[in-house]
Backbone as CSV, one residue per row, in Angstrom:
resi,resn,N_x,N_y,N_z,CA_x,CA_y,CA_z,C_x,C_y,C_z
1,UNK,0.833,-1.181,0.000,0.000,0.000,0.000,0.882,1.250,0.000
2,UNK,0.544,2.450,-0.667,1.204,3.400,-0.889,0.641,4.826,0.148
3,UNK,2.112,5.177,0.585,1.688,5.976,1.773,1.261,7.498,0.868
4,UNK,0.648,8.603,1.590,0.080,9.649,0.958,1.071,10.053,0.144
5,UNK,1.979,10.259,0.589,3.558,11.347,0.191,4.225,10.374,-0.917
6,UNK,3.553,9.011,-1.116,3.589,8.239,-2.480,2.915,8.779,-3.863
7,UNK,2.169,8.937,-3.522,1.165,9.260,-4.269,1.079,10.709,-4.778
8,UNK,1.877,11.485,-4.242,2.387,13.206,-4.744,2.806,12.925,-6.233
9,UNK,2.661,13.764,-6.707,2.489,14.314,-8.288,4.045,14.900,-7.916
10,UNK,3.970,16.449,-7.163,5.180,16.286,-6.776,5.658,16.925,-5.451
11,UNK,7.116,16.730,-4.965,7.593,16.652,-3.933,7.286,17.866,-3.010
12,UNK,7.387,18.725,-1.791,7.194,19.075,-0.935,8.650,19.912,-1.133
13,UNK,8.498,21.132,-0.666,10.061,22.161,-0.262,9.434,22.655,0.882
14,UNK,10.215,22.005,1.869,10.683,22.516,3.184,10.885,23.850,3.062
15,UNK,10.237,25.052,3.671,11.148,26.390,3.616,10.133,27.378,4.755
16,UNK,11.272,28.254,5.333,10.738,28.977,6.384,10.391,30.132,5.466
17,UNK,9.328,30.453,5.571,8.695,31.789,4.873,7.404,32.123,5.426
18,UNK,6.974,33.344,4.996,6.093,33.778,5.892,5.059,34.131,5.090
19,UNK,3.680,34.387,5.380,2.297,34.805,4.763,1.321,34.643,5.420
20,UNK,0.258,35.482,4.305,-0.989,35.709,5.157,-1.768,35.180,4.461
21,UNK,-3.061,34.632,5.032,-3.996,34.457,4.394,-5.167,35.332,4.793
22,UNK,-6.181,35.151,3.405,-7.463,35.790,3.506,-8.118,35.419,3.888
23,UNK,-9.188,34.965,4.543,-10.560,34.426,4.395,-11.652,34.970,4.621
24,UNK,-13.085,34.542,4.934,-13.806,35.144,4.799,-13.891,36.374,5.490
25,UNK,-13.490,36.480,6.840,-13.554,37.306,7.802,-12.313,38.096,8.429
26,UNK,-10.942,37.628,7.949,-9.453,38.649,8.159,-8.986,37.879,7.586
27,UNK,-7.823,38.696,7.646,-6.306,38.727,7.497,-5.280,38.076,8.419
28,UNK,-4.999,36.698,8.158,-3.865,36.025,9.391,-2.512,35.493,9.102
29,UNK,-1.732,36.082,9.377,-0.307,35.868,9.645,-0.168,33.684,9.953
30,UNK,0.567,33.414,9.234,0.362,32.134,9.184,2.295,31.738,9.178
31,UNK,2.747,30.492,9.154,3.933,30.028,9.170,3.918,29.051,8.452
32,UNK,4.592,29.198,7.094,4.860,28.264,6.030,5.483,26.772,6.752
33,UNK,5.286,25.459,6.531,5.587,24.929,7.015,6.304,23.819,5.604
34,UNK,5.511,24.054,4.736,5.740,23.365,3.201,5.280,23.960,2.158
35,UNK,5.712,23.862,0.575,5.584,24.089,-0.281,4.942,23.343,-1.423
36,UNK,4.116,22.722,-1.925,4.486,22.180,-3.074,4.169,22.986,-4.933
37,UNK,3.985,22.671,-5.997,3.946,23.064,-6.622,2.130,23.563,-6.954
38,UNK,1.304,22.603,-6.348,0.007,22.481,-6.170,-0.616,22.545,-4.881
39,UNK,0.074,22.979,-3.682,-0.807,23.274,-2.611,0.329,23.905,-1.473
40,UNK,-0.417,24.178,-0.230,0.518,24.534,0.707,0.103,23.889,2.442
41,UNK,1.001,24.205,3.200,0.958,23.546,4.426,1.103,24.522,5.535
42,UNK,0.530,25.093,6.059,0.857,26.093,7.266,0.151,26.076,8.789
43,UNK,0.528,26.449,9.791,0.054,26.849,11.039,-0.484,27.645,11.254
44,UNK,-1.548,28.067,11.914,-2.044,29.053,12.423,-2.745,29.317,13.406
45,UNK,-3.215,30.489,14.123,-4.171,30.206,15.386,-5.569,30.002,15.389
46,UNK,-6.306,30.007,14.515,-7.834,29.292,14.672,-8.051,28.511,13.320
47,UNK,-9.141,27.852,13.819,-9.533,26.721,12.719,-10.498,27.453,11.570
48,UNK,-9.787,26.661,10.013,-10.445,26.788,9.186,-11.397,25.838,8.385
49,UNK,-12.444,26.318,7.621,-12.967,25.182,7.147,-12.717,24.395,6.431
50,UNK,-12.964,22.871,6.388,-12.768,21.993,4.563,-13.348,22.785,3.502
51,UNK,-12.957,23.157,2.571,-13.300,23.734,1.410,-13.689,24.687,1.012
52,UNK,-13.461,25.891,2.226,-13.322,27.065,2.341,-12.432,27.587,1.469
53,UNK,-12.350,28.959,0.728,-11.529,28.922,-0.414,-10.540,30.515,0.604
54,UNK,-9.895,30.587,0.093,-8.630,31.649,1.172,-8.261,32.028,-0.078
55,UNK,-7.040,33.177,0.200,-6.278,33.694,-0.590,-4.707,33.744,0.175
56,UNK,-3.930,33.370,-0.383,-3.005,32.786,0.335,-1.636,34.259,-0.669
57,UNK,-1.356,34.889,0.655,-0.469,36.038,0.189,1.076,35.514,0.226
58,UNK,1.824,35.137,-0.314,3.174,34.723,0.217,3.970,35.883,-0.123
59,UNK,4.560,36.001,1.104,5.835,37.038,1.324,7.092,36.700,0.589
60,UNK,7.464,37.800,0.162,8.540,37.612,-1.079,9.700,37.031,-0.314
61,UNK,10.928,36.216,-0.500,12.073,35.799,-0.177,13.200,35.947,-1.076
62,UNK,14.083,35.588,-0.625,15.360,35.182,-1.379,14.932,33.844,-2.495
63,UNK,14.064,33.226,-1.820,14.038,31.747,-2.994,12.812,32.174,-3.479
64,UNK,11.553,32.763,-3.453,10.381,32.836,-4.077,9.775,34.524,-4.052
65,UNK,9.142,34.712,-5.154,8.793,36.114,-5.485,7.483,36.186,-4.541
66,UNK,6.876,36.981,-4.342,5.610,37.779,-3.624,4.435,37.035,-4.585
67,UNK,3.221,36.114,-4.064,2.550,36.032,-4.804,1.327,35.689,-4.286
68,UNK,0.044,36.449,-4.746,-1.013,36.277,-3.969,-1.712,35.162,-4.633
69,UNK,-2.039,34.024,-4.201,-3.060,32.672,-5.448,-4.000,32.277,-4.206
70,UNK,-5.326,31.804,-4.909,-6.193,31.307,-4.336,-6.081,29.585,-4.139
71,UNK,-6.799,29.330,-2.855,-6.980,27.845,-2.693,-7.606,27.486,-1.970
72,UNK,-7.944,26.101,-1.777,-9.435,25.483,-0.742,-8.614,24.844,-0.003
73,UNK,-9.194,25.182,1.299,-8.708,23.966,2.022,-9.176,22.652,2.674
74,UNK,-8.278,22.008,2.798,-8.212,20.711,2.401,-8.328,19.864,4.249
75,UNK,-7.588,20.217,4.590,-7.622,19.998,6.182,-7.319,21.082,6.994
76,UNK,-7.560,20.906,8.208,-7.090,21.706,9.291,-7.014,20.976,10.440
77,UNK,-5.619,20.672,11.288,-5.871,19.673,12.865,-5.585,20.557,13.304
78,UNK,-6.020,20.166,14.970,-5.427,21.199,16.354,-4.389,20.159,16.276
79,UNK,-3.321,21.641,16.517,-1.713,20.572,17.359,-1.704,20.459,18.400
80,UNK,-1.560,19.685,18.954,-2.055,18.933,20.524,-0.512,19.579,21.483
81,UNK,0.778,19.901,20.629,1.285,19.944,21.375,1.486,21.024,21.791
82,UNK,0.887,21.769,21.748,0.909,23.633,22.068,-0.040,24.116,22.575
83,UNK,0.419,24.808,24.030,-0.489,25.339,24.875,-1.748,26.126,24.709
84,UNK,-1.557,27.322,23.826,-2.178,27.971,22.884,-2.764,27.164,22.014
85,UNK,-4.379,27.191,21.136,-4.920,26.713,20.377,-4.156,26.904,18.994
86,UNK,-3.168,26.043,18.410,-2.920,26.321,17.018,-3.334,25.452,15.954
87,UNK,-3.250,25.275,14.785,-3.913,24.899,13.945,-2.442,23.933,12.707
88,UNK,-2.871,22.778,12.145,-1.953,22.672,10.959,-3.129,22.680,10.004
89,UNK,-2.962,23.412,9.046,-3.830,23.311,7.379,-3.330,23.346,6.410
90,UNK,-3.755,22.709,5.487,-3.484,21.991,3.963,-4.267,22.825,3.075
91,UNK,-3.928,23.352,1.787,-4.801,24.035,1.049,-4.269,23.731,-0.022
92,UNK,-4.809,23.658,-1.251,-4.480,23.572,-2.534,-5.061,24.578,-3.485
93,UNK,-4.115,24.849,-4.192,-3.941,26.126,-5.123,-4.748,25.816,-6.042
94,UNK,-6.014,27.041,-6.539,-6.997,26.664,-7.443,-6.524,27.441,-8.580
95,UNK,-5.652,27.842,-8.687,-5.100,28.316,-10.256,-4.053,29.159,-9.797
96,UNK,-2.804,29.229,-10.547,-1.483,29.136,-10.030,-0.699,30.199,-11.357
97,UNK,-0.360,31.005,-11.124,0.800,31.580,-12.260,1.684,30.998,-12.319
98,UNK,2.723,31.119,-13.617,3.526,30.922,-14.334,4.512,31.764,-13.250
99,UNK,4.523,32.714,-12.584,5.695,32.991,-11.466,5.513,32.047,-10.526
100,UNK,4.947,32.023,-9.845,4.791,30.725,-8.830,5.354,29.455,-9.399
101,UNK,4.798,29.210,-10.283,4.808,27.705,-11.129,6.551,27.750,-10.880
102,UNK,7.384,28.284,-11.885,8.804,28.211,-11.696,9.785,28.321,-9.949
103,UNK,9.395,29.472,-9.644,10.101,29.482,-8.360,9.726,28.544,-7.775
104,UNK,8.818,28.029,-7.256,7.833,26.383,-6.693,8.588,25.300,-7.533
105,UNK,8.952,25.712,-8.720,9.523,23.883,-9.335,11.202,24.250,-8.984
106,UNK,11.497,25.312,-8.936,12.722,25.118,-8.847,13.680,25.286,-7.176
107,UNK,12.052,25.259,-6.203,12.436,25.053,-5.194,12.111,23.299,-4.764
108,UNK,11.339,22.658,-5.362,11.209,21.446,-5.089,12.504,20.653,-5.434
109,UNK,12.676,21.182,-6.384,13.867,20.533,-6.943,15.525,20.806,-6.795
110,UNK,15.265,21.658,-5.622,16.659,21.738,-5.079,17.400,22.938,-5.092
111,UNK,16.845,23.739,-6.250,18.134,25.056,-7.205,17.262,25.925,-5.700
112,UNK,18.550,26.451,-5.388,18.367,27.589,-4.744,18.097,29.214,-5.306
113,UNK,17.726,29.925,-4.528,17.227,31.497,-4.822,16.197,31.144,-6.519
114,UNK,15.596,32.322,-6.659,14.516,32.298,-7.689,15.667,32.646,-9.029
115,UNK,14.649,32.524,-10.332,15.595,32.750,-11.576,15.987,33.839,-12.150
């Protein structure tokens, strides 16, 4: 049987970066936790819904440009191990630019800083 992270289209980039998301009701400061080319992985302090659609702002870096894209999300758990109520959520990108698209493939794939 094939574990989830089998079954990826493609791989995950680890990277500390920072952003906000939209949703229906504010603006929240969130902590990148993963990357992929088709979705994202972050923390935050309250729970969001399954299939709630956000706007996911990413803060410009050294490895990736500034880019605001929409996405639904997909999960949200409480992390059990933190005193404070925090959150892990999964969202996937519902349509993606051609800037994203590159800096995202060429961070999965290893090349450092953007092109």
């Amino acid at each position: 049987m094939q574990s989830p992270e089998d079954k990826r289209r493609f791989p995950r980039a680890v990277i500390m970066l920072s952003a906000d998301i939209h949703d229906s009701d504010k603006r929240l400061a969130v902590e990148v936790v993963d990357l992929t080319v088709h979705g994202i992985a972050f923390k935050l302090d309250r729970s969001l819904s399954v299939g709630e659609e956000i706007l996911v702002d990413i803060h410009a870096s050294e490895a990736i440009r500034h880019n605001e894209l929409k996405a639904e999300v997909l999960r949200c758990d409480p992390l059990k191990d933190r005193t404070a109520p925090h959150y892990l959520a999964a969202a996937k990108f519902i349509d993606v630019n051609d800037e994203y698209l590159m800096d995202s493939l060429a961070l999965v794939h290893g090349k450092q800083g953007r092109p």
